[in-house]
N, C-alpha and C positions, 0 to 999 in steps of 0.2 A: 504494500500500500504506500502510493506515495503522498509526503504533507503537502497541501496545497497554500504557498504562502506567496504574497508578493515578493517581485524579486527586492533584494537587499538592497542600497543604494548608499552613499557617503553621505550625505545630506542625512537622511536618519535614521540611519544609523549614528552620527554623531549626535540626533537630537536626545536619542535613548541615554545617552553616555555625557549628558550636556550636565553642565553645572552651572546654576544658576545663582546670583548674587544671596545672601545670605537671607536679606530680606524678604525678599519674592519667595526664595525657597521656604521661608518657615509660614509666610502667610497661605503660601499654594499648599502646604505639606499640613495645613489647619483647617483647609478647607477639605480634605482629603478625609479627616477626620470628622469633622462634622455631617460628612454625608452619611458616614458609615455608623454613627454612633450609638444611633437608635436601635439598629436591627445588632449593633455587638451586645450591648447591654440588656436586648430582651433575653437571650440563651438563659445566662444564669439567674434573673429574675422570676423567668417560668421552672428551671427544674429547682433552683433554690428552693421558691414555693412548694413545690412539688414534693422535696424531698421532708417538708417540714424543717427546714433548718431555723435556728435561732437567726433573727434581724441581723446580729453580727458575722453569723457565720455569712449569711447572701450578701453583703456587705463585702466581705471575704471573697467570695466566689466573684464578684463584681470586679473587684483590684486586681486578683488575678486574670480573668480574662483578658482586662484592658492588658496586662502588663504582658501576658501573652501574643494579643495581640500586637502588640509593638514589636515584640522580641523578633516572632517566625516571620512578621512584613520585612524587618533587617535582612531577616538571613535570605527571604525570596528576593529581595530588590535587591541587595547587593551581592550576594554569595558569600556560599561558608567551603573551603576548599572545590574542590573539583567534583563534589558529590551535590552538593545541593543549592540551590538558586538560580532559577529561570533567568535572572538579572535584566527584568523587565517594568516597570511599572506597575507595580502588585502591591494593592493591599491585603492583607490576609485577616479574617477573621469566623466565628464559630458559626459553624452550617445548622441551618433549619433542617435538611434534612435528618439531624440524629435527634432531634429534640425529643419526636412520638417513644422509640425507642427509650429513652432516658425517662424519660414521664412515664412510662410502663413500667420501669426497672421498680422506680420511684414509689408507684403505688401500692405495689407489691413488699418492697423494702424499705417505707420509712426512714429517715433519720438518716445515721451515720452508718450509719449499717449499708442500705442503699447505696450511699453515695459512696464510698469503698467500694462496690461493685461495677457503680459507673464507667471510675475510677484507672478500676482496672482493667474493664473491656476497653476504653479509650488506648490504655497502655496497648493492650494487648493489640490490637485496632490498627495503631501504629506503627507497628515492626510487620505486620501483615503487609501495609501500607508499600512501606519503604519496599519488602521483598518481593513484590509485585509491580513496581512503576514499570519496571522495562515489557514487562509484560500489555499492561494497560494501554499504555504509548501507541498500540499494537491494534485494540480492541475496540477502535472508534467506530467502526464500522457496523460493529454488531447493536448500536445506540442510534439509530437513527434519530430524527424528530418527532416520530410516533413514539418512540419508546421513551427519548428524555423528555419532551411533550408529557404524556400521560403521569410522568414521576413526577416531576414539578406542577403540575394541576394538582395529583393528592396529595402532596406534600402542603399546597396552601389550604386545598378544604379539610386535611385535619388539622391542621393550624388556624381554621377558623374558629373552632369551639373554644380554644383559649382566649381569642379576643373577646368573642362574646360574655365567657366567663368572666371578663374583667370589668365590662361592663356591670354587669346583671348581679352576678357573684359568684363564687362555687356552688353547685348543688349538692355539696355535703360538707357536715361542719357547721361552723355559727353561720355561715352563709345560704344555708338552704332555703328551699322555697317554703319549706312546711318546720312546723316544731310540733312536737307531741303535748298534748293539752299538760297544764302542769299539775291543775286537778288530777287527773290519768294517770299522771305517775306517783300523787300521791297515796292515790288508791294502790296503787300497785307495791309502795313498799309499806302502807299498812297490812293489805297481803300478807306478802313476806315475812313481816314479823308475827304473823300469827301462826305459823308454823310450828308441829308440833303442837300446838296451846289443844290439851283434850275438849271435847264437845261439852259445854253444859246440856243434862237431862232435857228431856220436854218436861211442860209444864205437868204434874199429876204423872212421871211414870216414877213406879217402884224403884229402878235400877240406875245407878250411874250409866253415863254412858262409856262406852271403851276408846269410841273413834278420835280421831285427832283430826285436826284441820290440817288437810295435807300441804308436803312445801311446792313454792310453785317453781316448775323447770324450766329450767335455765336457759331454755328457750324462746321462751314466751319474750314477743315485745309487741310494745305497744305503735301503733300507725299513726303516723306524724298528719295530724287534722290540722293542724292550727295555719293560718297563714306567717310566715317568718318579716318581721318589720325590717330587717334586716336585707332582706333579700328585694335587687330592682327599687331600692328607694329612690322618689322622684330627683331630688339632687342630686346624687353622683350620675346618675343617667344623664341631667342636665349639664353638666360639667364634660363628660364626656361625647353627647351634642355639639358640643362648645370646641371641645377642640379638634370633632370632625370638621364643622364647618369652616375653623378657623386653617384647617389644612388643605380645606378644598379651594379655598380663599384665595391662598396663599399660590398655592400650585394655579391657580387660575390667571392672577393677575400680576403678578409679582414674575421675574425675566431673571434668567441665569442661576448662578448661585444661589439667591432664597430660594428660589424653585426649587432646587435640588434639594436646600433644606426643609421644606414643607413639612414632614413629619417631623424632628427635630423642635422646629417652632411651635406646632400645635401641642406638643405637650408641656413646653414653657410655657404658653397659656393657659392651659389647665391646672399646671401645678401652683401658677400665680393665685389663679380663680380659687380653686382651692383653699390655699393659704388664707386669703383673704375670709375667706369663709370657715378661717376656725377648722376645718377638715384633715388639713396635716400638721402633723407631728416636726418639730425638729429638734427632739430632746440627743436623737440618738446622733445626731450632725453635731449637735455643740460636745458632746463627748467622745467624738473619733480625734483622733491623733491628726497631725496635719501631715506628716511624713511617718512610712513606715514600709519596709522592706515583706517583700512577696517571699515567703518561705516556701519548699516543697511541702507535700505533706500535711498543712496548715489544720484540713478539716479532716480527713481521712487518712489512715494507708489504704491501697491499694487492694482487693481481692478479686482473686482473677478464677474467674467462670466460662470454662469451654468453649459452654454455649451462647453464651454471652457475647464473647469476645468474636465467635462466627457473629451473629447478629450486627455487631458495630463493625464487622470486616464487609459484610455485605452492605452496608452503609456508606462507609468507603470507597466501595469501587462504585457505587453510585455518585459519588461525591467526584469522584480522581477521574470519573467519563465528563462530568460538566466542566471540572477545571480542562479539563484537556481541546475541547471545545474553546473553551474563555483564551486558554495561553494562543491556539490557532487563530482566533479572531482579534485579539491585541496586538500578535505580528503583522497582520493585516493591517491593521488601525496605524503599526508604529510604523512599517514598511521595513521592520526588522525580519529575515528570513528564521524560520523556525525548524530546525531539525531537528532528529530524534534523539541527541544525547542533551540537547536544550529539552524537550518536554519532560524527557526521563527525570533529569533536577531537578523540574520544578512539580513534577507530582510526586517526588522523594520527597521534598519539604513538605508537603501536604502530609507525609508519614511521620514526619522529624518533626514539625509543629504539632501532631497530635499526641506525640508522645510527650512535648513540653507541655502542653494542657494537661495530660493525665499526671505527670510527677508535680505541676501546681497545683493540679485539683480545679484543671476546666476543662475541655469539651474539645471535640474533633475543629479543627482546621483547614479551611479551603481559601480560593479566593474570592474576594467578594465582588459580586458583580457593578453591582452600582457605581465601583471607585475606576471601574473598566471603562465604563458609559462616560463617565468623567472627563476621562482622557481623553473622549472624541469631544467633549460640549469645548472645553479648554484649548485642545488643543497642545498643550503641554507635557512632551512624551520624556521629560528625562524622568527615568528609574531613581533621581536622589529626592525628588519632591516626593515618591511616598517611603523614602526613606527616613525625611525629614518628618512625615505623618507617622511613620514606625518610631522615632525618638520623641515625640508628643504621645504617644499612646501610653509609652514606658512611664515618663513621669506620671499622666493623670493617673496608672497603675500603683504608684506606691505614693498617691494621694489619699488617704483613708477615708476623708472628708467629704470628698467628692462621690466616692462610691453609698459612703453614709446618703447622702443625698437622694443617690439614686436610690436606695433600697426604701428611705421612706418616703416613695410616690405611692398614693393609695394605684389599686389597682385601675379601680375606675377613671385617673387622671390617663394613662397606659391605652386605654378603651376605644374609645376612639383611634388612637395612632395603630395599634394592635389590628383595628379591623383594614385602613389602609394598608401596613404591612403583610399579615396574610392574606389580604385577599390581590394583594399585589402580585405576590408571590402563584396564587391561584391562576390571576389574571395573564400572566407571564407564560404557564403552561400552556393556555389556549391559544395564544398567541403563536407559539410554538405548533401547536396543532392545527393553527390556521394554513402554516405552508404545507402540511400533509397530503397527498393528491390519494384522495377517495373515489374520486369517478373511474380513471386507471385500473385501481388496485381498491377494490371495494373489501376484501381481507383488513384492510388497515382499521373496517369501522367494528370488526370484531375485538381489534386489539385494544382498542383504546376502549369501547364499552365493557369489556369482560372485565379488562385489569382495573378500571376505576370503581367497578363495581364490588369486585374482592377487595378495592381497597377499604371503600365504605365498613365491610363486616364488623371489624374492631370498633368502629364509630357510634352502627345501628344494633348490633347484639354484643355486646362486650363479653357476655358469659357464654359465647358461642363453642369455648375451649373446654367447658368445663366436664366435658367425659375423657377428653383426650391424652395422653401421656403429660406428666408435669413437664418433663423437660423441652419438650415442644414446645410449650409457651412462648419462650421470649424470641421464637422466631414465628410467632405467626399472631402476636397480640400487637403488631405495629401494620396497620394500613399499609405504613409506604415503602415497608419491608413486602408484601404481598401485592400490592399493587407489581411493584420492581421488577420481582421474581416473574409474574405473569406475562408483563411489558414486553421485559427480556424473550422468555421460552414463547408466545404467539409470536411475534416478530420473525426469533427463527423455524419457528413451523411453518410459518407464511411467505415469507420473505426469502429466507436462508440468511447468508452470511454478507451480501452482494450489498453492503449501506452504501450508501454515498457519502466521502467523508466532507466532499465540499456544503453539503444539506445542515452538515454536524456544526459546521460551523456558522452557517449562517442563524440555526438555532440560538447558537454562545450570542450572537450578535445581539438576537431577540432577546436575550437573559439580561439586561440591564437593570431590570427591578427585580431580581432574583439574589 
C-alpha cells in the first residue's frame, strides 16, 4: 500500500521546522491550548465522577492529565530519539473513544479499587500500542469511512447520555428522579425491629401464643415513588440553557479564534452565572496549593486484568487507525511528505503517551483533532507553536489551583458545552458517513445499521450480559467496543480488504470536531 501525501517541497517543509519569534510562539502555542481545553478536561471529570473519587482526588486526575498532556505533545512535536515523534504539528490529548470502557470499569469497580484497574489496562494498552504501530501503519485500508464513520457516530451517541446526565443529573444517587417515601422507610425499619418480638395472644384465648413476628429478608426494598427535588431543577437546566445559547452565539457571530473557542466561553459563562447565583462552591480552590508537582502513582497503583487490558488494546487500535488518518491528512495540510517510518513514530507515541497517563494515573493518548483543523484556519505549520502549547499544558499541570477550579464546576455548568461536544463528536461520524457511496455498494447500508445498532445494546438493555460468562463483560458492556468489532468484521465480509486509503484520509480531514 502506498501513502498518499503531497509531494514535499523547501518552502514547507521549512515552515514545519520554522521558529517563530518568542512572542507569537507563546501567544499561537495559547491558542492551541485553549481550543483543546474543554474536550482534555472532560476525560477525567466524567470517569473521576464515575469512579466516585474524592473532589481532591478528580482535582488530581485533572493536573495530571493537563501535565500529561503537555509532556507526550513534547515528545510528538519534537521527538524523543529515533523511536518516537511524528515531528509535526500535534497536539496530543485523552481520547473519547476509551471513556464508555472506563465508565464501565468504573461502575462495576468503584473507588480506588477501579481506578487501579483502569490504571493498568491503560499501562497494559500501551506496550500493546507501541508493539503494534509498524503493524497499524499497514492497516488503513481495512478502516475505510464506513467503518471509522460508524465508530465515531457511537462513540458520540454514547457520549451523549453523559451530557445529558449533566444537565438533568444522574439517575442514581442523590440525583435521581424518584426517592423512596421517607414514611416507607420508616415503616420498614419499624418492621425490622420487630423481629423476633413473640405474638401477643388474641383477645379471650386461653394460651400464649408461640409465633414470632418474622424478620424481614434482606431482600425486600422499597420503590422509589416520590419525585426527587433534586433531580432536573428549573435553575441549573437554566444555567445550562444559558451556556448552550451563549455557545451557539458565539460560534454564530463571532470570526476566527473565539469561534474556535465557543465551547470554552460558554462555560465561563455558566460558571460566572453560576457563581453569581450562590451555586458554586470555591472552598476547595482557596485551599489547593498554587504549585505542586505530578507524582506517578498519586491515586492508585496499577492492577493489570487480561481482559481488560485486550479491551483498552482494542481501543487502541481504534484510536492509532484515526491518528493514522489525522498524521496523512496534516502532511497534506503541511505539504510535508509522510512515510512509513514517520507514521510508525508517531503512533509509537500514541503507545509511549498512554503508558505516561497510566504510570500518572490518566487515560489513553491520541491526537487531537481540533488542534489539526487549527493549523488549516491559521495557517501556521511550524511543529514548535504546539510545542510551545505542550510547555503551557505542563505548567497549568502542576497548577493545583487551576484544576481545583475545574473540579468545582457543578455538572450542570458542563451541560450545555457536554451536549455540543458529544454531539459534535456524533455529528463528525455522519459526516464521515456522508462520503460513503450507498447506491454502488448498497452492503455499506448493512454495515453501518447493524454495527450502530449493536452499539446501542449496552445503552438500551444494560443487563443484556447478565446470563453470560463474567469475564466477557468488559469486552462487550462498551457500545463502541461492539459497535468497532462489527464495523470492522461487515466491512470485511462485504468489502474484503480493497479500502481506499486516499477515502481514509479524506475522513481524518472531516474529523476536525472529533
Amino acid at each position: 500500500m502506498s501513502l498518499p501525501t503531497a509531494p514535499s517541497t523547501l518552502p514547507s517543509a521549512s515552515a514545519v521546522d520554522e521558529r517563530l519569534p518568542t512572542p507569537r510562539l507563546v501567544a499561537l502555542g495559547l491558542q492551541h491550548v485553549l481550543v483543546m481545553y474543554a474536550g482534555a478536561v472532560a476525560v477525567p471529570l466524567i470517569v473521576g465522577r464515575a469512579l466516585k473519587l474524592t473532589p481532591d482526588q478528580v482535582a488530581m486526575l485533572i493536573s495530571a492529565d493537563l501535565f500529561c498532556c503537555g509532556l507526550v505533545t513534547l515528545i510528538q512535536s519534537l521527538g524523543a530519539t529515533q523511536w518516537f515523534g511524528i515531528r509535526l504539528p500535534v497536539m496530543m490529548g485523552v481520547t473519547f473513544a476509551s471513556v464508555a470502557p472506563m465508565v464501565a470499569i468504573a461502575a462495576s469497580h468503584p473507588g480506588t479499587e477501579g481506578a487501579g484497574l483502569i490504571f493498568g489496562a491503560v499501562i497494559g494498552a500501551g506496550f500493546v500500542a507501541i508493539a503494534i504501530a509498524p503493524l497499524v501503519s499497514r492497516m488503513l485500508r481495512f478502516f475505510p469511512p464506513v467503518v471509522t464513520g460508524t465508530i465515531i457516530a457511537t462513540i458520540g451517541i454514547s457520549l451523549m447520555r453523559v451530557g445529558i446526565n449533566w444537565i438533568f443529573g444522574n439517575p442514581v444517587g442523590p440525583t435521581a428522579p424518584s426517592l423512596v417515601d421517607p414514611g416507607s422507610l420508616k415503616w420498614l425499619a419499624d418492621v425490622k425491629g420487630l423481629a423476633g418480638v413473640p405474638l401477643a395472644p388474641m383477645a379471650g384465648a386461653s394460651v400464649p401464643a408461640l409465633a414470632a413476628v418474622p424478620a424481614v429478608p434482606p431482600s425486600v426494598a422499597l420503590v422509589a415513588t416520590v419525585p426527587n427535588p433534586n433531580y432536573a431543577p428549573p435553575g441549573p437546566i437554566g444555567i445550562s440553557a444559558i451556556s448552550l445559547a451563549a455557545i451557539l452565539l458565539i460560534a454564530r457571530f463571532a470570526r476566527g479564534f473565539i469561534a474556535n473557542i465557543s465551547v470554552l466561553l460558554g462555560i465561563v459563562v455558566a460558571a460566572v452565572l453560576a457563581a453569581a447565583m450562590g451555586m458554586m462552591s470555591f472552598e476547595r480552590v482557596a485551599r489547593a496549593r498554587w504549585f505542586d508537582l505530578v507524582l506517578p502513582f498519586e491515586i492508585a497503583l496499577p492492577a493489570f486484568d487480561p481482559v481488560l487490558i485486550l479491551t483498552m488494546s482494542l481501543v487502541m487500535i481504534v484510536v492509532m487507525i484515526e491518528s493514522t488518518g489525522m498524521f496523512l491528512a496534516l502532511g497534506d495540510m503541511t505539504g510535508k511528505a509522510i512515510d512509513r517510518p514517520m507514521l510508525t513514530r508517531g503512533l509509537r507515541t500514541d503507545g509511549l503517551g498512554t503508558i505516561i497517563g497510566g504510570v500518572f494515573n490518566t487515560f489513553p493518548y491520541t491526537s487531537f483533532s481540533q488542534n489539526v483543523g487549527l493549523v488549516g484556519v491559521t495557517g501556521v505549520k511550524s511543529r514548535y507553536v504546539c510545542a510551545a502549547g505542550g510547555a503551557i499544558l505542563i505548567v497549568l499541570g502542576l497548577l493545583p489551583k487551576m484544576a481545583a477550579l475545574v473540579e468545582s464546576l457543578p455538572t450542570f455548568v458542563l451541560g450545555g458545552a457536554g451536549l455540543v461536544m458529544f454531539g459534535m463528536v456524533a455529528a463528525t461520524g455522519i459526516r464521515i458517513l456522508g462520503s460513503v457511496d450507498y447506491r454502488a455498494n448498497r452492503n455499506n447500508l448493512f454495515i453501518v445499521a447493524i454495527s450502530i445498532g449493536l452499539g446501542m445494546i449496552p445503552l438500551i438493555a444494560p443487563n443484556f450480559k447478565q446470563w453470560m460468562p463474567h469475564g466477557l463483560h468488559p469486552l462487550i458492556e462498551s457500545g463502541i467496543l461492539l459497535a468497532s468489532l462489527s464495523a470492522f468484521a461487515l466491512n470485511l465480509f462485504f468489502n474484503g480488504a480493497s479500502g481506499d486509503t486516499r477515502a481514509a484520509v479524506d475522513a481524518a480531514r472531516h474529523a476536525d470536531a472529533h
